[in-house]
C-alpha positions in Angstrom: 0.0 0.0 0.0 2.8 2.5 1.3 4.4 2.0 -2.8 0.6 2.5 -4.3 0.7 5.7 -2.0 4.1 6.6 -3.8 3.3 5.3 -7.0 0.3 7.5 -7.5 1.9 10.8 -5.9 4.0 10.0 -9.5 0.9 10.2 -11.2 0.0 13.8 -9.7 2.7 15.3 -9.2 5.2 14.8 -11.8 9.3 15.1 -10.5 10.6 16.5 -13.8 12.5 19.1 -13.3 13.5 20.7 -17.1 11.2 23.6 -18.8 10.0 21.8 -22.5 12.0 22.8 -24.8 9.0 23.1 -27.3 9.1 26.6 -28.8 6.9 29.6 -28.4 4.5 30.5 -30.9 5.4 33.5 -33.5 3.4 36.5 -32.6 2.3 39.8 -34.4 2.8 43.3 -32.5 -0.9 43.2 -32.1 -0.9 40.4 -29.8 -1.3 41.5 -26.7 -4.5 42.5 -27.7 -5.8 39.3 -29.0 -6.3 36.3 -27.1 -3.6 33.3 -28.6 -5.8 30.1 -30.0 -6.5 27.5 -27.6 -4.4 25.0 -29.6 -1.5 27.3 -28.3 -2.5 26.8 -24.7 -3.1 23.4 -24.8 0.6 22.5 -26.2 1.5 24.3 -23.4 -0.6 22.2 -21.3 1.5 18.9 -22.6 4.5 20.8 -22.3 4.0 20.6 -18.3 4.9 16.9 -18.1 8.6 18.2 -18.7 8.2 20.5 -15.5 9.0 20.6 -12.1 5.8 21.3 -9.9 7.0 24.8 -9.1 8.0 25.4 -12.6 4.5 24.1 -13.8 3.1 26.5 -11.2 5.6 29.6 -12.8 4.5 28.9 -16.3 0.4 28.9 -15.4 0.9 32.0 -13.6 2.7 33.3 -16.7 -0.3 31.8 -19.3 -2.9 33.3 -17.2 -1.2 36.9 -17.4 -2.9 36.9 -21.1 -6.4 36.9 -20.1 -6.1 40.1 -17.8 -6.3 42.6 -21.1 -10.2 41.8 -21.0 -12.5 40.5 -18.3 -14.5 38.4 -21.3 -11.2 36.2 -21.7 -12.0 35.2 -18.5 -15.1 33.3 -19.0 -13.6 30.8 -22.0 -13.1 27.2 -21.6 -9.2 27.4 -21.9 -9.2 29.9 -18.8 -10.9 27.9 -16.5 -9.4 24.3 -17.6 -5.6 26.7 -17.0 -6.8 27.5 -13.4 -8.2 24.0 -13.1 -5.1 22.9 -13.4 -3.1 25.2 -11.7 -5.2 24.4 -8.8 -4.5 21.2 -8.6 -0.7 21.9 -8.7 -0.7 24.5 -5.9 -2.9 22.1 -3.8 -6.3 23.9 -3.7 -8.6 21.7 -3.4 -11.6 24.0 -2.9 -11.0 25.6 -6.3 -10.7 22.9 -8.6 -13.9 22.0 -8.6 -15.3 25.2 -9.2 -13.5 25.4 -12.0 -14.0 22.1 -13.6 -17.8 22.8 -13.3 -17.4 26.1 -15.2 -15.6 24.5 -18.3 -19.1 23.7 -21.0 -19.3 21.3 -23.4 -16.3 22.3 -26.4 -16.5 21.3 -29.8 -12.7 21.1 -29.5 -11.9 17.7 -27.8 -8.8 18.3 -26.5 -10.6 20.6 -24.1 -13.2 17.9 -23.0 -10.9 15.0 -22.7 -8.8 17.1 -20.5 -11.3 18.5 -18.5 -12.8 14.5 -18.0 -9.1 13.6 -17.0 -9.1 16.6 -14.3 -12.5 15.5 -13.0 -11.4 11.8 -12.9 -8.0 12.7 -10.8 -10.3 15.2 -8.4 -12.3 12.4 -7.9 -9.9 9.5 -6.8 -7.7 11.5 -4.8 -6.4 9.4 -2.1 -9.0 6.8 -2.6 -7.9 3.3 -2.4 -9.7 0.5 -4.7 -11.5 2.8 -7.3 -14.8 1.3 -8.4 -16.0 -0.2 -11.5 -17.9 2.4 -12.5 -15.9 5.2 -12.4 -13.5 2.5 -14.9 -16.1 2.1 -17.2 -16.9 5.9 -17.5 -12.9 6.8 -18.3 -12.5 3.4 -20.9 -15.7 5.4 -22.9 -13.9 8.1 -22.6 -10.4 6.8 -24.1 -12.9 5.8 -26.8 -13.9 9.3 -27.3 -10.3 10.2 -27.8 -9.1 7.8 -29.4 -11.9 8.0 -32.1 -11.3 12.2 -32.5 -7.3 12.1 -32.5 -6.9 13.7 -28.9 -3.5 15.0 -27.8 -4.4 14.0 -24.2 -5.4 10.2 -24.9 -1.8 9.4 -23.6 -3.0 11.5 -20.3 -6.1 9.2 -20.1 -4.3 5.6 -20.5 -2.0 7.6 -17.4 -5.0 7.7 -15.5 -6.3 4.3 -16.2 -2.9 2.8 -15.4 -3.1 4.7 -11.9 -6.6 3.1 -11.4 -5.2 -0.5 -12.3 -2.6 -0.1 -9.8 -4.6 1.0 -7.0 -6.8 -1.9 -7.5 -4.0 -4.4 -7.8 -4.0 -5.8 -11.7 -1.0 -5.0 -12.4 -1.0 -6.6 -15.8 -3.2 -4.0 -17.4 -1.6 -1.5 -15.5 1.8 -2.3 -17.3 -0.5 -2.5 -20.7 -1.6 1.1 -20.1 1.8 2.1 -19.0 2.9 1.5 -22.4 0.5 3.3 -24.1 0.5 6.4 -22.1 4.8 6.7 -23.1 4.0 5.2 -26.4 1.3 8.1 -27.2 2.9 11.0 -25.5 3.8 13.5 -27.6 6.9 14.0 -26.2 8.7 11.0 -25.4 11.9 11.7 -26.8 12.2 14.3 -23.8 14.5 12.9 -21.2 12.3 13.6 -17.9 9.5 11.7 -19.7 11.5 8.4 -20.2 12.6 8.9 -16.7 8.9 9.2 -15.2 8.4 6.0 -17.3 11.4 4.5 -16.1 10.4 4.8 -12.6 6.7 3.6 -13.4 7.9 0.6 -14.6 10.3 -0.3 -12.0 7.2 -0.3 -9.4 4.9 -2.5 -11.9 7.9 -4.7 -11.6 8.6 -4.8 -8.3 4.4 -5.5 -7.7 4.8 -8.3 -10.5 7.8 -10.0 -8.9 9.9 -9.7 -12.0 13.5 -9.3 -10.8 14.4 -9.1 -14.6 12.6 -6.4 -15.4 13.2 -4.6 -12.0 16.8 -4.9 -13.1 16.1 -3.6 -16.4 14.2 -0.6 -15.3 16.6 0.4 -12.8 20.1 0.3 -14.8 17.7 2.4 -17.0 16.9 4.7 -14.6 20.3 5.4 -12.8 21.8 5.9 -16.4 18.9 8.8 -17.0 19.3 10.2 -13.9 23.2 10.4 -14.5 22.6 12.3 -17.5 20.5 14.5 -16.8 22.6 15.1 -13.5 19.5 15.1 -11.2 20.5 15.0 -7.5 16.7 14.0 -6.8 16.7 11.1 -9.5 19.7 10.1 -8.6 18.8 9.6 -5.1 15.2 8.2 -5.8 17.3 5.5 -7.5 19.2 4.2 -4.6 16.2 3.3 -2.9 15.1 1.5 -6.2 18.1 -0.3 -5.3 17.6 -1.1 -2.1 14.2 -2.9 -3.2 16.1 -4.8 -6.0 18.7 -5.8 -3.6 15.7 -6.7 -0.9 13.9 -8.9 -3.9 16.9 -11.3 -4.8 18.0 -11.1 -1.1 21.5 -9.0 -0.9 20.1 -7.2 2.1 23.7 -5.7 2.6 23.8 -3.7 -0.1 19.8 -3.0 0.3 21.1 -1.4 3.5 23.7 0.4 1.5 21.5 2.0 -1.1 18.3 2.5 1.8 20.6 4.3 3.5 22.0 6.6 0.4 18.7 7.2 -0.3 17.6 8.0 3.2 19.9 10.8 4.3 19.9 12.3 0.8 15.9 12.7 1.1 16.6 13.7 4.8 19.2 16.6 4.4 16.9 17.8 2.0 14.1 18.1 4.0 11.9 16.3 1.1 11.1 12.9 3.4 8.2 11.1 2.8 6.6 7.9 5.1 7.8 5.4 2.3 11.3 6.0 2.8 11.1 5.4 6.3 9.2 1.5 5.6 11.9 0.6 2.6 14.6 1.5 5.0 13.0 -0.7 7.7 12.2 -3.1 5.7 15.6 -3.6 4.6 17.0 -4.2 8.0 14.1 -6.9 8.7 14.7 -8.7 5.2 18.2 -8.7 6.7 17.3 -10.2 10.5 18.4 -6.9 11.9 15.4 -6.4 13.9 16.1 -3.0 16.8 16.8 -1.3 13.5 13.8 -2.5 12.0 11.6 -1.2 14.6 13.3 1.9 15.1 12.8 3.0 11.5 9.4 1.9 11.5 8.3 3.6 14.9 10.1 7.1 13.2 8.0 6.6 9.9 5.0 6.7 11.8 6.1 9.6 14.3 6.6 11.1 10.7 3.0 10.6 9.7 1.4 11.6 12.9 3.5 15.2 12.8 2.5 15.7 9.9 -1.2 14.7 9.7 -0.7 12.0 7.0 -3.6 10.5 5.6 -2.0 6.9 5.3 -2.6 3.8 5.5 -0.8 2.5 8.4 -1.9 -1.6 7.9 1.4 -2.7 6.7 3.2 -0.8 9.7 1.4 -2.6 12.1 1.8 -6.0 10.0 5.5 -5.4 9.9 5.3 -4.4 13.5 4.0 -7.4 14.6 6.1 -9.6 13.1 9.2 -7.9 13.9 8.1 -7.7 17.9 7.2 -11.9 17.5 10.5 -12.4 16.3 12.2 -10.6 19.0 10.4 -12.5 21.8 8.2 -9.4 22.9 4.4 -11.3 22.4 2.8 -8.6 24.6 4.0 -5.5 22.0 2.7 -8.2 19.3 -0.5 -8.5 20.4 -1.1 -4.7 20.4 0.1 -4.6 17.2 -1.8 -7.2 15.7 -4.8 -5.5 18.0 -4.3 -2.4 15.5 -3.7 -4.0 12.3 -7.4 -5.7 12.7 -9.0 -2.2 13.9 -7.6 -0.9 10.1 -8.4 -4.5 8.3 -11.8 -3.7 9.6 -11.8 0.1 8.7 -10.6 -0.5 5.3 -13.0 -3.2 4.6 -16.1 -0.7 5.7 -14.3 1.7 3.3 -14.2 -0.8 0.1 -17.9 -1.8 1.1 -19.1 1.8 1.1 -18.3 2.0 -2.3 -20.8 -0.4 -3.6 -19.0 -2.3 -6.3 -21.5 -4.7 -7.2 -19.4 -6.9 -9.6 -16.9 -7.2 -7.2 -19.1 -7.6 -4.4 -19.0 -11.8 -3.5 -15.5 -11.6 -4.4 -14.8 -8.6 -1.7 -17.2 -10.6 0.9 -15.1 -13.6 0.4 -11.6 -11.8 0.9 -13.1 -10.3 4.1 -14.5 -13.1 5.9 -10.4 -14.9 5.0 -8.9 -11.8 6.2 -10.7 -11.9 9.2 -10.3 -15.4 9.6 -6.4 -14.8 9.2 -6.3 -11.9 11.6 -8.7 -14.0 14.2 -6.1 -17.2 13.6 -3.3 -15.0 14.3 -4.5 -13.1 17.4 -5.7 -16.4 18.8 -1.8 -18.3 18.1 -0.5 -15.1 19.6 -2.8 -15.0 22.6 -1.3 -18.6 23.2 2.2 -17.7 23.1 1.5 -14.7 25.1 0.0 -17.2 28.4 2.9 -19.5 27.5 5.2 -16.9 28.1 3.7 -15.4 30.7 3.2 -18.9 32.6 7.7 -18.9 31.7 8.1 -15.5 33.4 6.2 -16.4 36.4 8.2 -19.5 36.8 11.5 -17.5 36.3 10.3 -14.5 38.5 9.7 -17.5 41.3 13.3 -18.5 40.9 15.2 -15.1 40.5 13.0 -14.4 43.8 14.3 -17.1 46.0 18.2 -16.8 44.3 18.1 -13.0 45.5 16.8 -14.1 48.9 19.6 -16.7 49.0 22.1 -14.2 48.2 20.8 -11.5 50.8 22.1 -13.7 53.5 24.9 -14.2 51.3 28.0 -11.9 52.2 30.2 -12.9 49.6 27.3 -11.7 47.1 27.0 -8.9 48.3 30.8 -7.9 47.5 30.3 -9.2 44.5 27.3 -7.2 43.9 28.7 -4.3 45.0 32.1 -4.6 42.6 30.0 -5.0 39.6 27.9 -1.7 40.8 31.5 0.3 41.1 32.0 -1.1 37.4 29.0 -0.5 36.0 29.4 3.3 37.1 33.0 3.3 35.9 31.4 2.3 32.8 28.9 4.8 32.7 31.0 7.7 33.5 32.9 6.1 30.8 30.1 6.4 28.4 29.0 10.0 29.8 32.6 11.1 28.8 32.6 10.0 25.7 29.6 11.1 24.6 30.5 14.5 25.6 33.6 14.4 23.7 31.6 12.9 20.3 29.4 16.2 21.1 32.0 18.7 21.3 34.1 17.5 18.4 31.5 17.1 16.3 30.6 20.8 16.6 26.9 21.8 15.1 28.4 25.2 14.2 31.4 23.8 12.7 29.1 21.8 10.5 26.8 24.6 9.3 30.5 27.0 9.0 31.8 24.2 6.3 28.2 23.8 4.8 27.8 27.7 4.4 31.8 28.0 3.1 31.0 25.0 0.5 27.6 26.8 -0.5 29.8 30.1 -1.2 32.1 27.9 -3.5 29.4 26.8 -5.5 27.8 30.2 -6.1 31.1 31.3 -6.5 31.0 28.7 -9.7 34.1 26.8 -8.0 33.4 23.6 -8.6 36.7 22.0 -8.3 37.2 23.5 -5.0 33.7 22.7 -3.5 34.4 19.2 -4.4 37.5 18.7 -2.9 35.9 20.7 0.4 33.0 18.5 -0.2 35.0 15.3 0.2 37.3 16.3 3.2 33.8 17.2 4.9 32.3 14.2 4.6 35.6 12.2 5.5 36.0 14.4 8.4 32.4 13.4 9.4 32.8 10.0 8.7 36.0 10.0 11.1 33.9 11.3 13.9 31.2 8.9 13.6 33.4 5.2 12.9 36.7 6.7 14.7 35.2 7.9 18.0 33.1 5.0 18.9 36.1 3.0 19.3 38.2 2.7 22.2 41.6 2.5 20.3 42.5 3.5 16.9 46.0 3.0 15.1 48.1 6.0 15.1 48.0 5.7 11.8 44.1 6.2 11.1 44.5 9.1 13.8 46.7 11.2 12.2 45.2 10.6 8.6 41.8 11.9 10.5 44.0 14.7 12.1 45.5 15.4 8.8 42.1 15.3 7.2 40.7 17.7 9.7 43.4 20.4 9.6 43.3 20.6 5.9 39.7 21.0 5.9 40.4 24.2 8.4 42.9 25.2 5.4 39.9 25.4 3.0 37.9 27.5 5.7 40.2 29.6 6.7 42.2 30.1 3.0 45.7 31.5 4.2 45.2 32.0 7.6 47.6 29.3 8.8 50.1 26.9 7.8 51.0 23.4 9.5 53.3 20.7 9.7 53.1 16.8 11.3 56.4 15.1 12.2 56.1 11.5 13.3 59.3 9.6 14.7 57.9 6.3 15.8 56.4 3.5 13.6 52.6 4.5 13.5 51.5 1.2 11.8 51.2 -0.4 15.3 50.7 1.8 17.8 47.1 2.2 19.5 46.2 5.4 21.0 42.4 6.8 22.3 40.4 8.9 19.6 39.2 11.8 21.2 42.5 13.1 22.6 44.7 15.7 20.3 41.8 17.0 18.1 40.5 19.2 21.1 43.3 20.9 21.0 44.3 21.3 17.4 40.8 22.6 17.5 41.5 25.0 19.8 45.0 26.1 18.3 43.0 27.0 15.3 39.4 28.3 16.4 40.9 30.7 19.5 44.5 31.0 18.8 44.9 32.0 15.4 41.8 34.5 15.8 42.2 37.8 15.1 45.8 37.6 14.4 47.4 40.1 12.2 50.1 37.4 10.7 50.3 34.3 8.8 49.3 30.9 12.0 51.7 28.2 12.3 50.7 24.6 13.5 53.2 22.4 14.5 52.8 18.3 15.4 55.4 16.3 16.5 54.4 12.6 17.6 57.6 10.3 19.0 58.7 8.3 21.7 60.3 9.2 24.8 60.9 7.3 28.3 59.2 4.5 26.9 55.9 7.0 26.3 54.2 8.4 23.1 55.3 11.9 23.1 52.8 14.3 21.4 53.3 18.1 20.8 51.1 20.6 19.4 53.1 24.3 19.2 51.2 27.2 17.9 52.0 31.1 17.2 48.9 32.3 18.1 47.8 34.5 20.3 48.3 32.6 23.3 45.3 32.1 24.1 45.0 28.4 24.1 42.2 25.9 25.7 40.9 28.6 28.3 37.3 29.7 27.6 36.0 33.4 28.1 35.2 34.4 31.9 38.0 32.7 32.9 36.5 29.4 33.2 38.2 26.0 32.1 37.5 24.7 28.8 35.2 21.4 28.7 37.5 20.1 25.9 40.2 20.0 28.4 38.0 18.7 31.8 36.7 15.9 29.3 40.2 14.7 28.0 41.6 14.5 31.6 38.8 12.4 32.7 39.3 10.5 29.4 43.0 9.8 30.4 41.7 9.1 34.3 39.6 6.8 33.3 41.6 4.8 30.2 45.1 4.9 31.7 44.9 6.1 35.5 42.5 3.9 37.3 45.4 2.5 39.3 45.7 5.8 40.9 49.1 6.1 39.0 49.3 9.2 36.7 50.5 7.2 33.6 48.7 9.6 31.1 48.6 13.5 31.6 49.0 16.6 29.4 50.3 19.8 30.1 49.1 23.2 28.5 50.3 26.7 28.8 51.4 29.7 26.4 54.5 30.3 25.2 57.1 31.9 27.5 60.6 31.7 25.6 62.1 34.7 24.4 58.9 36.8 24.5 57.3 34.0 21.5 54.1 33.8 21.2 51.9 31.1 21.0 50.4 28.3 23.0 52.2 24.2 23.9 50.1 21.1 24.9 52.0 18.5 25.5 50.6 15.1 26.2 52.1 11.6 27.7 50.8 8.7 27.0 51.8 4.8 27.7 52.8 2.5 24.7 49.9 0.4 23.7 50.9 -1.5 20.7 48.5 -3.8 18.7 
């Protein structure tokens, strides 16, 4: 259902995003006082497949500017099919009707044909089966245009394909797939093969034809390259993900959910589905926290936003995923909603009378229910089962913590894994803290906003290159920093990575140099530790300096310790924060070293910071010790 949803947001609202390259009419001097034919209008009307929804909006707003010279303009047939479907476009629902309504009876049948295709679309908005009747009514009308030569019969085989979707015959949807590409006037244009592309891939996908899925996709991506869309390009990576999902490489459907997901998400163009593909790629892959996490955030995303969706294959999903974790009691709720919406959706389909489908609806309903009542009852089972389990369990881990009261020894023991746990928790605090302040919000947005400047700037070269020492940095941060030891190696690559990126922030503000005098290949060191302070050196010391910053690294061995030195010429001003007060870069690292090296209440691991006091230089020295771990 959650595709259907997608599929037939395709139909409405079109993703192409290039103005039609179909070329304006020739006009006289005198035109401005003259009303253009309607044949002109309604080429522009077809021209709107190759749009973007805002530029579709644009170019309306732009038509419509003709009929202002005289209020009689205003009362044709083309006026009010242009604001029909400029309503529809901008969302206003209200008016579309009103100016179906107003649209008579044409002796041109382009203009009927595309009013009946407005009216059908008003009509089924975010309905689910669509009835017989309203089929029959839109195959007379194909007649109609078929029989006359229409421009817009490709617009109403688009329709009908949407209609066989929704009401799963997927078959004739395909066959009126075809002919709406086939028929349209323009499809040579690029963003019309894409739409058609993308089409096809879901009939596909609903047919269980990995072949074709394949086929649709490659075609897809290599559009989507050409064209250069960022959107396309995206959308296909969750195409991915479902092909990956269907011939059960859920790795890689991870992979490409994921690509899909945060492109989507940075642009602030989510919708519900991408939340259910990226969830249902972690339960294809047994992954099942995930699972549920993503699928609890998809609908958190559709109650924010007042979504009018249908939530029955969240719950399905939900249920399953909760009795494959063990948790019958959250499985029973779930399976509790999923037959509140069976039921709602089955009133729904009955309301709408469709008599030749009517013993064939009853039939599915009473299995459905059936199914659902099977399943509630099986799950009810397991549930007492369980329960009758936890009892028994609760009995014992009662009389074992009784038995251990009166047992001393227990008690130490319980008491020694309390001291760990909060060593491990301040451990975890710590960290966190450090994650936090190294990967600095305002930082972030500073690179973003710098990049942004570079593109304006037409710099593409350099945007790229600041692009891909962002997201490096990033990455650093996020698989670096969970760890508790990295090699020196992959630290000073991330160091490296870091400090070059301040280079392409702050172009010709410092220079820096890293000398390293032990073998880096084997040595383990903490993440979390020098950055601070490089930071630092760069964000407060080399602020408001009238003179070319210096950074200078030197990493070696001494006393049987790693040795590592961080010398600035800045102005002095180091790791303290305004007011006076200690920076919480440098109260987070000590604790870090406390707790990693010093828990023995032996300083094996300290640093030492000051400004530079030799021969009136100025500048700032950190100079950390830290014990040889080696892998």
């Amino acid at each position: 259902m959650i595709n259907k949803l997608f599929y037939g947001f395709l139909f409405f609202f079109c993703f192409l995003a290039l103005i039609s390259c179909e070329e304006r009419q020739n006009e006289n001097s005198s035109s401005y006082s003259k009303l253009r034919t309607e044949d002109f209008y309604l080429k522009k009307i077809v021209s709107l497949d190759t749009m973007s929804n805002d530029t579709k909006i644009n170019v309306l707003d732009t038509l419509l500017l003709d009929f202002n010279s005289d209020e009689n303009y205003k009362k044709t047939n083309i006026y009010f099919l242009l604001k029909a479907i400029e309503s529809r476009y901008a969302l206003k629902q209200d008016s579309i009707e009103i100016y179906l309504d107003s649209i008579k009876p044409s002796e041109n049948v382009d203009i009927n044909v595309r009013k009946f295709s407005e009216e059908s679309k008003f009509k089924t908005e975010n309905l689910g089966i669509i009835s017989f009747e309203l089929v029959e009514e839109i195959l007379k009308a194909i007649n109609y245009a078929e029989v006359n030569n229409s421009i817009f019969t490709y617009y109403l085989y688009d329709d009908l394909a949407k209609i066989y979707f929704n009401n799963d015959d997927f078959e004739k949807s395909i066959k009126y797939t075809n002919l709406y590409f086939e028929n349209h006037p323009l499809k040579s244009n690029l963003f019309v093969q894409q739409r058609y592309f993308d089409i096809r891939f879901f009939l596909a996908q609903h047919t269980y034809n990995s072949d074709d899925m394949k086929t649709y996709l490659e075609k897809a991506k290599k559009l989507a390259l050409q064209i250069n869309d960022s959107i396309a390009i995206a959308r296909t990576f969750d195409y991915e993900s479902q092909y990956y999902n269907h011939v059960g490489d859920h790795v890689n459907a991870i992979k490409s959910s994921h690509k899909s997901f945060n492109f989507f998400k940075r642009n602030g163009l989510l919708k519900y589905h991408h939340f259910h593909n990226l969830s249902t790629s972690y339960m294809n892959a047994n992954q099942i926290d995930s699972a549920i996490f993503y699928l609890n955030k998809g609908y958190d995303f559709v109650k924010e936003n007042k979504l009018a969706t249908d939530l029955s294959v969240y719950y399905r999903n939900l249920k399953l995923l909760y009795r494959e974790k063990g948790d019958l009691k959250k499985a029973l709720d779930a399976q509790d909603s999923l037959y509140k919406i069976t039921e709602e959706n089955h009133l729904k389909i009955q309301n709408q009378k469709i008599s030749e489908l009517e013993t064939q609806f009853e039939t599915e309903k009473k299995d459905a229910e059936i199914q659902v009542l099977q399943e509630t009852n099986q799950l009810n089972k397991d549930l007492i089962i369980q329960q009758r389990w936890l009892l028994l369990a609760g009995i014992l881990i009662m009389l074992s913590i009784l038995f251990f009261i009166y047992n001393t020894y227990s008690k130490k023991l319980l008491k020694e894994k309390n001291e760990k746990l909060e060593i491990e928790k301040k451990r975890y605090l710590i960290e966190q803290k450090a994650r936090q302040s190294q990967l600095n919000p305002h930082f972030i947005y500073n690179a973003i906003a710098n990049m942004q400047g570079l593109i304006i700037a037409d710099k593409k070269s350099e945007a790229n290159v600041y692009l891909v020492a962002l997201s490096k940095h990033i990455r650093n941060m996020l698989e670096l920093n969970r760890l508790e030891y990295v090699t020196l190696d992959e630290k000073i690559n991330a160091i490296e990575n870091y400090v070059k990126l301040q280079q392409l922030r702050y172009e010709d503000v410092f220079d820096y140099k890293i000398n390293v005098h032990v073998h880096s290949d084997d040595l383990l060191i903490p993440p979390m530790i020098v950055q601070p302070f490089i930071e630092n050196s760069i964000e407060h010391g080399f602020k408001n300096i009238n003179y070319k910053g210096y950074l200078e690294i030197d990493i070696e061995e001494q006393e049987n310790q790693l040795y590592i030195k961080i010398v600035d010429n800045g102005s002095g001003k180091g790791i303290q924060s305004p007011m006076g007060k200690k920076s919480l870069s440098r109260i987070i690292t000590q604790e870090r070293l406390d707790l990693i090296y010093n828990t023995n209440g032996k300083k094996n691991a300290y640093f030492v910071a000051k400004p530079l006091d030799e021969n009136g230089a100025r500048g700032y020295i950190v100079e950390i010790f830290l014990p040889l771990i080696r892998s």
